[in-house]
C-alpha positions as CSV (number, residue, x, y, z in Angstrom):
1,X,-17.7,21.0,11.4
2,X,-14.7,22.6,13.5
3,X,-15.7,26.0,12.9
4,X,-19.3,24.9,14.8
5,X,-17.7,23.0,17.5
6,X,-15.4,26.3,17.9
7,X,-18.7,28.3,18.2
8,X,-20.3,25.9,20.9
9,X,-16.9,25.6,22.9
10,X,-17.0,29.4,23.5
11,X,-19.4,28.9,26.0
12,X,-17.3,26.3,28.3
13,X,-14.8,27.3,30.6
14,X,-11.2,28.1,29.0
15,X,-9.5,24.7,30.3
16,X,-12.3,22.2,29.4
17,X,-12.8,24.6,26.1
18,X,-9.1,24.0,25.1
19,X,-8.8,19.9,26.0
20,X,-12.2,19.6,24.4
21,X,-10.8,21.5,21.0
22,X,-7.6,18.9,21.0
23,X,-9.4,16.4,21.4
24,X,-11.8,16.8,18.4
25,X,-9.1,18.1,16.2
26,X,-6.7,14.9,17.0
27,X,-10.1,12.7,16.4
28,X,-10.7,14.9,13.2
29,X,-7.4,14.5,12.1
30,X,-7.2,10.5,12.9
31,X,-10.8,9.8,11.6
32,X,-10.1,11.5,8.3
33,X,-6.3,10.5,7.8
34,X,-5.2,10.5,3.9
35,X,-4.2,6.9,1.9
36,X,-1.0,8.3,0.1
37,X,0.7,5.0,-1.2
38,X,0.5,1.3,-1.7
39,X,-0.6,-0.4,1.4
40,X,-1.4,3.3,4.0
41,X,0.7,5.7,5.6
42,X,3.2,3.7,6.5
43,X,3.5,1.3,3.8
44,X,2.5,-1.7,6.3
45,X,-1.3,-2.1,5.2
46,X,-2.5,-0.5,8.5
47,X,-3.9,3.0,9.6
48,X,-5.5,3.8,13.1
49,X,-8.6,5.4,13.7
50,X,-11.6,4.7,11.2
51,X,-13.5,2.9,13.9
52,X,-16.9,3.1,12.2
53,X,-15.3,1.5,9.5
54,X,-18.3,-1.4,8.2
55,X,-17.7,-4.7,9.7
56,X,-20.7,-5.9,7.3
57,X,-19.2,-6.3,3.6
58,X,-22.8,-6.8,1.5
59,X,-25.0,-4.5,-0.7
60,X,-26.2,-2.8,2.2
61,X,-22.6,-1.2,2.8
62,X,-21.9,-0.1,-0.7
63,X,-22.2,3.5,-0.7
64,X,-21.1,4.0,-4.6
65,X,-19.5,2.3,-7.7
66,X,-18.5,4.2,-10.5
67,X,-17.5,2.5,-14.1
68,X,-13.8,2.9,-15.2
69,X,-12.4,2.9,-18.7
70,X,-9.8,0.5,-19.0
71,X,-7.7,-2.3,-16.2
72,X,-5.6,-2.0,-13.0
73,X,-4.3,-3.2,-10.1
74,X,-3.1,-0.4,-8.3
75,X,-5.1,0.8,-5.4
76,X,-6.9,3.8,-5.1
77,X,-5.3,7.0,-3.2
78,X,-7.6,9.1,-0.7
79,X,-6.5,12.8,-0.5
80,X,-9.2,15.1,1.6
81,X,-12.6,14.6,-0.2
82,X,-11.5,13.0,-3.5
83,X,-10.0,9.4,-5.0
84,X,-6.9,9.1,-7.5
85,X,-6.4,6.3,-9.3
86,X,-4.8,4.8,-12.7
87,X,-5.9,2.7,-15.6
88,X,-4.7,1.5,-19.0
89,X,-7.1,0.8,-21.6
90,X,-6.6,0.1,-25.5
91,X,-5.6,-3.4,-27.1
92,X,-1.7,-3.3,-26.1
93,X,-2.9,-0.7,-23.2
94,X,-0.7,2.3,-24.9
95,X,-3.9,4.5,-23.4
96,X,-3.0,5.7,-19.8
97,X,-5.2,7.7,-17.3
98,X,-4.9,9.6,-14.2
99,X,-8.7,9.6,-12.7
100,X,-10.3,11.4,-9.8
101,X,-13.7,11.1,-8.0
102,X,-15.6,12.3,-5.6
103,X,-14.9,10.5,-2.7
104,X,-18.9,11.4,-1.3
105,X,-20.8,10.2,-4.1
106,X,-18.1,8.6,-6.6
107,X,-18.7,11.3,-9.3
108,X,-16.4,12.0,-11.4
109,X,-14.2,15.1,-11.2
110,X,-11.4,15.1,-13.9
111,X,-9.4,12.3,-15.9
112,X,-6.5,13.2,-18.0
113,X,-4.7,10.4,-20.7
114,X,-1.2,10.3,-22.0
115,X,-0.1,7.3,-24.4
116,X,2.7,5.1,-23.2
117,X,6.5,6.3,-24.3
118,X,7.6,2.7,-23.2
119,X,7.2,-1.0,-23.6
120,X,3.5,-1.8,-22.4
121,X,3.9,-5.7,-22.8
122,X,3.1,-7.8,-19.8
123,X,1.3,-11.2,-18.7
124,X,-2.1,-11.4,-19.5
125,X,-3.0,-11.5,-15.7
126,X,-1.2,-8.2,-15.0
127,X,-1.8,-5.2,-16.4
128,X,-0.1,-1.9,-17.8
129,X,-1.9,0.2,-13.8
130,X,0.0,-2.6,-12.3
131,X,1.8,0.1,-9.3
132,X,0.1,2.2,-7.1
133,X,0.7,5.9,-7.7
134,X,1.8,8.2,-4.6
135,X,1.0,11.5,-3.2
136,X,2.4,14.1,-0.8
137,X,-0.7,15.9,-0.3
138,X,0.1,18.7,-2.9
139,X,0.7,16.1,-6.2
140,X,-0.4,12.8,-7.4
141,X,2.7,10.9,-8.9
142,X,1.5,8.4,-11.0
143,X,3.9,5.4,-12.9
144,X,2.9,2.8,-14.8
145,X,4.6,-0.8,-16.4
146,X,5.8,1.3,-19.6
147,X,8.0,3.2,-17.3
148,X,6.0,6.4,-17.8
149,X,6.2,8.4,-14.6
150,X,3.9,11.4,-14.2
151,X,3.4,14.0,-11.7
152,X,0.1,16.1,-11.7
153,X,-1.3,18.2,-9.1
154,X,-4.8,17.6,-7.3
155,X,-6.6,19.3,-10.1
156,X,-5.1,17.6,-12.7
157,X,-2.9,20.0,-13.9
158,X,-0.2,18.5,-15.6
159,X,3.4,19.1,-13.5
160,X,6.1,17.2,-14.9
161,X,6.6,13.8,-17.1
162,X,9.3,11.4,-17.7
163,X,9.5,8.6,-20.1
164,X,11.8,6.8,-18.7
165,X,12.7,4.4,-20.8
166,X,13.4,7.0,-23.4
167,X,16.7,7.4,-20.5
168,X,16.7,3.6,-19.7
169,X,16.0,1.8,-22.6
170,X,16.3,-1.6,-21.3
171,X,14.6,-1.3,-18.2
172,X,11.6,-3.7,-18.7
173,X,11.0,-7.1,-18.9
174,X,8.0,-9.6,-20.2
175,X,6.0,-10.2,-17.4
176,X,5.1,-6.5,-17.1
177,X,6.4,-4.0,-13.7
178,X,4.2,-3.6,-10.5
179,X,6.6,-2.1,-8.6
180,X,4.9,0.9,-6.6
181,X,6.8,4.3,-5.8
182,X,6.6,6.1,-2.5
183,X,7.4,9.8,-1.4
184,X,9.6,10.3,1.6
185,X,11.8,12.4,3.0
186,X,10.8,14.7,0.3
187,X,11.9,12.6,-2.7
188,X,9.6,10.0,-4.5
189,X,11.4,6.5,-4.5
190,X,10.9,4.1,-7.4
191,X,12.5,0.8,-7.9
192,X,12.3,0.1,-11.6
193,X,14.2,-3.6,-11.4
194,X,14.2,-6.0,-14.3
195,X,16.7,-8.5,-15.7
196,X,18.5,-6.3,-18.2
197,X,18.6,-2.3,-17.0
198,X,17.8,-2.8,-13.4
199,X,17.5,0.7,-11.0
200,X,16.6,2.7,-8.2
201,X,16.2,6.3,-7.9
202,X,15.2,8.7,-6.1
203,X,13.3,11.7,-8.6
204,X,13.0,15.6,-7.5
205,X,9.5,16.3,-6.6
206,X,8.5,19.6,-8.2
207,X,10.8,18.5,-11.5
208,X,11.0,15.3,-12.2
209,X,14.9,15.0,-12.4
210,X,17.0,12.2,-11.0
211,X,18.2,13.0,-7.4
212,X,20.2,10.0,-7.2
213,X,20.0,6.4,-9.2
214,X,21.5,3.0,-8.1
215,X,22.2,0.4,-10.0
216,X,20.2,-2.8,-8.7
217,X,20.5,-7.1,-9.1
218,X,19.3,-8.0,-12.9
219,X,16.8,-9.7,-11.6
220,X,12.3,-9.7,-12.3
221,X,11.1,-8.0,-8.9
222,X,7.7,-6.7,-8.1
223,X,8.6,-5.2,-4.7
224,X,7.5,-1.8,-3.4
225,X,10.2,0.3,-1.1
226,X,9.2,0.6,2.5
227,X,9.7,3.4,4.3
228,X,10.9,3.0,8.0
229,X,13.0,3.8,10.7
230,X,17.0,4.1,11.5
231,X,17.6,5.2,14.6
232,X,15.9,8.9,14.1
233,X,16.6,8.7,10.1
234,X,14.0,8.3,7.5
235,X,15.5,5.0,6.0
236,X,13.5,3.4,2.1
237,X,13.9,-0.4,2.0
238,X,14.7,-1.9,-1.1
239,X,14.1,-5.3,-1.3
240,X,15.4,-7.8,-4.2
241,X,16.1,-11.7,-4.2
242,X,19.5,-10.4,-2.9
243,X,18.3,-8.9,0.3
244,X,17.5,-5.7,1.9
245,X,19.2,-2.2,1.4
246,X,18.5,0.2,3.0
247,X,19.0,3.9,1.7
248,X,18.9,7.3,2.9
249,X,15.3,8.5,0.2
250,X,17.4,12.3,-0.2
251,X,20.4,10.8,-1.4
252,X,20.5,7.3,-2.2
253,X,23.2,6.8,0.4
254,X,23.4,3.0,1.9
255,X,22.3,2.7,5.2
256,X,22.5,-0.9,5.7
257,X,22.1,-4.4,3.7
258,X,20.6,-7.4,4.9
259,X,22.3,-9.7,2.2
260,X,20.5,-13.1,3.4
261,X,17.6,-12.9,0.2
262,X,13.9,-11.9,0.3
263,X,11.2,-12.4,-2.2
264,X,10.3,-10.5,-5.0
265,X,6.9,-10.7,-5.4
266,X,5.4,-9.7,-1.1
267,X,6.8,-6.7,-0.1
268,X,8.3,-6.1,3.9
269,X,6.6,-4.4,5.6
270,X,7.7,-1.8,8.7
271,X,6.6,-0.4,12.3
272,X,9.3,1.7,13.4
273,X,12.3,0.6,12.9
274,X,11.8,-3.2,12.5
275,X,11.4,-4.5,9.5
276,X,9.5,-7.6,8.5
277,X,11.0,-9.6,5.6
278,X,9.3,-11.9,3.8
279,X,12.6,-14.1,3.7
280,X,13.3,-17.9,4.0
281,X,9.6,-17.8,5.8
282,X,9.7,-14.3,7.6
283,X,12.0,-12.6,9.4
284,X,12.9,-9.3,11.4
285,X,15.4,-7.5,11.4
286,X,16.8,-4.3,13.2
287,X,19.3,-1.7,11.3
288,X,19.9,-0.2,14.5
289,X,21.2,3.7,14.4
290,X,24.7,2.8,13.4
291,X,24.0,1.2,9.7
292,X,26.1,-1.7,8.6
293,X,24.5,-5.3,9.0
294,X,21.1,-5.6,10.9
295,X,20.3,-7.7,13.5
296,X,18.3,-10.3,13.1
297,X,15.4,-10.5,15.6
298,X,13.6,-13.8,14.8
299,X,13.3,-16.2,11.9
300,X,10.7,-18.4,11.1
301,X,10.5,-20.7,8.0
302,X,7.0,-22.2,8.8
303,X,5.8,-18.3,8.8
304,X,5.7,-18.1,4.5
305,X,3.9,-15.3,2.5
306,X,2.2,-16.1,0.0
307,X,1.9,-13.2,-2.8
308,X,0.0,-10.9,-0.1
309,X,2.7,-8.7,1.8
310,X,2.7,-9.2,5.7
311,X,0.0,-6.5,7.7
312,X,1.4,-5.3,11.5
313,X,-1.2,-4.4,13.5
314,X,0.9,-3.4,17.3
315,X,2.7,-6.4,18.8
316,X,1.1,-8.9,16.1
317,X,2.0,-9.2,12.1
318,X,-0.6,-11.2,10.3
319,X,0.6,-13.5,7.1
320,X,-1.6,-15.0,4.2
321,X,0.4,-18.0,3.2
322,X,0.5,-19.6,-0.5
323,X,-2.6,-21.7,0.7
324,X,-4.9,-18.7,1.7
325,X,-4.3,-19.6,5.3
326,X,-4.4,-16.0,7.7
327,X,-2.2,-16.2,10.9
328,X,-0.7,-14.3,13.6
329,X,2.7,-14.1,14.8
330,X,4.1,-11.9,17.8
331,X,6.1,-9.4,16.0
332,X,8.6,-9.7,19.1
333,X,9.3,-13.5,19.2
334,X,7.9,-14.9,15.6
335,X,5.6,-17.6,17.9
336,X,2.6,-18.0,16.5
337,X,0.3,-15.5,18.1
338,X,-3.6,-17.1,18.3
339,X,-3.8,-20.2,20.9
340,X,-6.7,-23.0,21.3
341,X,-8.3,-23.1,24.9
342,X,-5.3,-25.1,25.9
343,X,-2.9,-22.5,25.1
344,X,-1.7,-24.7,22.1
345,X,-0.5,-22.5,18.8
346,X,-3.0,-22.6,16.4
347,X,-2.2,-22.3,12.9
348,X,-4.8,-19.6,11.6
349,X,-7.9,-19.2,9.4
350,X,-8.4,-20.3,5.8
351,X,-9.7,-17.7,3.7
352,X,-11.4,-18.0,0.3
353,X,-8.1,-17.6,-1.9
354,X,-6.4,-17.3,-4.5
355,X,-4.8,-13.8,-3.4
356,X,-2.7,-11.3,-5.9
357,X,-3.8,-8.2,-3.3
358,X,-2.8,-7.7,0.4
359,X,-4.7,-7.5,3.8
360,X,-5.3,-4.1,5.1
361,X,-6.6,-3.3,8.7
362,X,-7.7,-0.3,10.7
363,X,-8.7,0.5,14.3
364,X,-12.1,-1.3,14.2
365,X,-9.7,-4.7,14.6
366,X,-10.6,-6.0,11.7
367,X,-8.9,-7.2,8.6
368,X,-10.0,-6.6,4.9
369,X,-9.3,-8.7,2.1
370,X,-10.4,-9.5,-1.9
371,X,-9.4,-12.7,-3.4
372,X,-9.0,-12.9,-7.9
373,X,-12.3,-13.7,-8.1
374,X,-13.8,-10.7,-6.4
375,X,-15.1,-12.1,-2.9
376,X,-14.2,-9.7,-0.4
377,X,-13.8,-11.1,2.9
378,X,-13.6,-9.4,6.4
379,X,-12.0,-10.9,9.3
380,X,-12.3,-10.7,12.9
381,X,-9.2,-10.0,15.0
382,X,-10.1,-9.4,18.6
383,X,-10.4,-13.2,19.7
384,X,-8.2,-15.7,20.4
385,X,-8.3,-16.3,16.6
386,X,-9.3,-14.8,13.6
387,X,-13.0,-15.5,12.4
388,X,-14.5,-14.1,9.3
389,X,-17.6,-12.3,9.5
390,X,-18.9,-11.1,6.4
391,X,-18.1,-11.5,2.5
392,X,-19.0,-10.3,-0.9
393,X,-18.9,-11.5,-4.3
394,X,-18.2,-8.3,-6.6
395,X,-18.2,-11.0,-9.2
396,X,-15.4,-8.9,-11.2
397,X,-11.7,-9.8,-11.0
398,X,-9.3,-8.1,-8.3
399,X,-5.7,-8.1,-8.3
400,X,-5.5,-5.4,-6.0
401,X,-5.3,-4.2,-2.6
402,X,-8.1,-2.0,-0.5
403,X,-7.6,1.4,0.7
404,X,-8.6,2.8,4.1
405,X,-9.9,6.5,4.5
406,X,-12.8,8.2,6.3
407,X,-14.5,5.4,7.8
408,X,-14.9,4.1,4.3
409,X,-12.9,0.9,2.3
410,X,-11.9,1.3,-1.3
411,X,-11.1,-1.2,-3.7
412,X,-10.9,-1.4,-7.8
413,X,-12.0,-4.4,-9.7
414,X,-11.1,-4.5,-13.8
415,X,-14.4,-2.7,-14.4
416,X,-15.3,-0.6,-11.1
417,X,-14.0,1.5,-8.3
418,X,-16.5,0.5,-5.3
419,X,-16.7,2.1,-1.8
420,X,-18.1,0.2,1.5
421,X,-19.2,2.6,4.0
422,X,-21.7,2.4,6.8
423,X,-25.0,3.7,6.0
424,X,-26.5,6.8,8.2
């Protein structure tokens, strides 16, 4: 496609030739951006671009589904032209599999299976593919509730494997983990936090091997690190029912600890460098370029995440409370964000609930979201409030949360991988 615009380009003068060039490689580049990690690029559940992305959620907009052979909940990383994601199937879920598709047509391209070195019991409602794997373009790094952690390149060649609770042979505990790793700053991040063994570490990303560990509160937490910003440093959130710390991903170093509690079940979520903690309601904080204790920007109690993780779309974050209620809050005050025709706050939009996923959003100003029982639900953002308008009933279960890539939305049920795209 940019070797033909190149061709018809040559024919323009040189300036309008060159702006023209930029400009469809920026829109090539934002149109077609990769999904690397739970919740987008920057771990907040947004990505720009994507502006034909459907607005229409029915059987008109499913461009493929393909069958998958056994459960999860994590979502599904986009990498170029193909899909990665992760399953567990088998009676205790001991069977683990790192899938790929063709991200045109959904056919599949490779699947590779490994059997669990750890502890695969969990709650009936999770699953073993409970985290999201990551990516840095080059490798899929893919860990699972057993503590298996895998690295494999795009082909599905097998790079490196740790069982780590052949290491850490405590570090589990009977709900099942969720927790979803992340690459930055050249070093994949994984919290792997349970009452009895609890860690964080940060693992080499060609071998596998420990860069740094932590130790971390004994404590059940589901919480995904969140990469952000400290001053010009690359700073991972780790967030616990202790707080926030904040750590340098090369070398575990502590950047800063917020030590007021957050939850362990929604992640924070970043732009920049705030952070927005789901803590005693939500809250933001700043680490500022010194380290130390943050500041905190705002609090607001009445401003309570449910289990979905906050989304920021520019100056607004949106919350999905324990009620299935959406609303909007300025991410510089914590006021609540949509007004009536009086200029009164309103308190936001009931959705069809429950939720175990999060909301995700791209430049079309519209949210995306799939309740348990498999209605998928888009939501209007551009007025003065949020109004839904479309759904779907997948009529599987979903736990999970949508991916964003291409123009196209992504989301796994228990049985399917489905992708909604706008028809030519």
């Amino acid at each position: 496609m940019i070797a033909h615009s190149l061709l018809t380009f040559c024919n323009l003068p040189t300036v309008k030739t060159l702006t023209l060039f930029l400009a469809a490689l920026a829109f090539a580049s934002t149109a077609n951006a990769d999904w690397l990690q739970f919740r987008g690029p920057q771990g907040n559940g947004y990505i720009d671009g994507n502006q034909n992305l459907p607005i229409e959620l029915s059987e008109n907009t499913i461009a493929w589904k393909v069958a998958l052979p056994g459960r999860g909940i994590g979502s599904p990383l986009i990498v170029g032209d193909r899909v990665y994601l992760t399953a567990a199937s088998g009676p205790e879920q001991k069977q683990l599999h790192v899938l790929c598709f063709s991200a045109v047509d959904g056919k599949p391209l490779w699947q590779r299976n490994f059997w669990a070195t750890g502890r695969t019991m969990c709650h009936n409602k999770t699953c073993v593919a409970a985290p999201t794997p990551a990516s840095d373009g080059e490798r899929i790094y893919a860990l699972w509730s057993s503590n298996d952690l895998i690295c494999l390149d795009l082909d599905g060649n097998l790079i490196w494997t740790r069982g780590l609770t052949l290491d850490y042979p405590n570090a589990s505990n009977s709900l099942g983990m969720a927790s979803s790793p992340i690459v930055a700053d050249g070093t994949l991040v994984a919290q792997i936090e349970n009452d009895s063994e609890s860690f964080a570490a940060g693992f080499d990303l060609l071998t596998g091997a420990n860069r740094w560990k932590i130790d971390r509160p004994k404590a059940a937490n589901w919480t995904s690190p969140v990469p952000m910003k400290s001053g010009e440093q690359v700073v991972v959130a780790l967030q616990s029912s202790k707080g926030i710390l904040g750590v340098l991903p090369a070398t575990g170093s502590e950047i800063f600890n917020y030590a007021k509690g957050a939850s362990t079940i929604p992640s924070s979520a970043a732009d920049g460098d705030t952070l927005f903690v789901p803590s005693n309601g939500l809250t933001a904080i700043n680490p500022g370029e010194s380290g130390g204790d943050p500041t905190e920007l705002w609090n607001e109690s009445a401003q309570r995440p449910g289990t979905a993780s906050p989304l920021i779309i520019g100056d607004t974050v949106y919350i999905i409370n324990g009620a299935g209620v959406l609303s909007a809050t300025s991410r510089k005050t914590g006021e609540l964000a949509w007004k009536d025709e009086k200029g009164d706050p309103l308190k936001g939009v009931r959705l069809k609930g429950p939720f175990s996923g999060s909301p995700v959003a791209s430049g079309n100003g519209h949210l995306y979201i799939f309740n348990e029982q498999g209605v998928g639900q888009c939501v209007n953002l551009s007025g003065d409030q949020g109004k839904i308008v479309s759904e779907i009933d997948l009529e599987e279960t979903i736990l999970g949360t949508p991916s964003i890539s291409d123009d196209a939305l992504y989301i796994r049920s228990d049985g399917h991988l489905w992708k909604f795209a706008t028809k030519p």
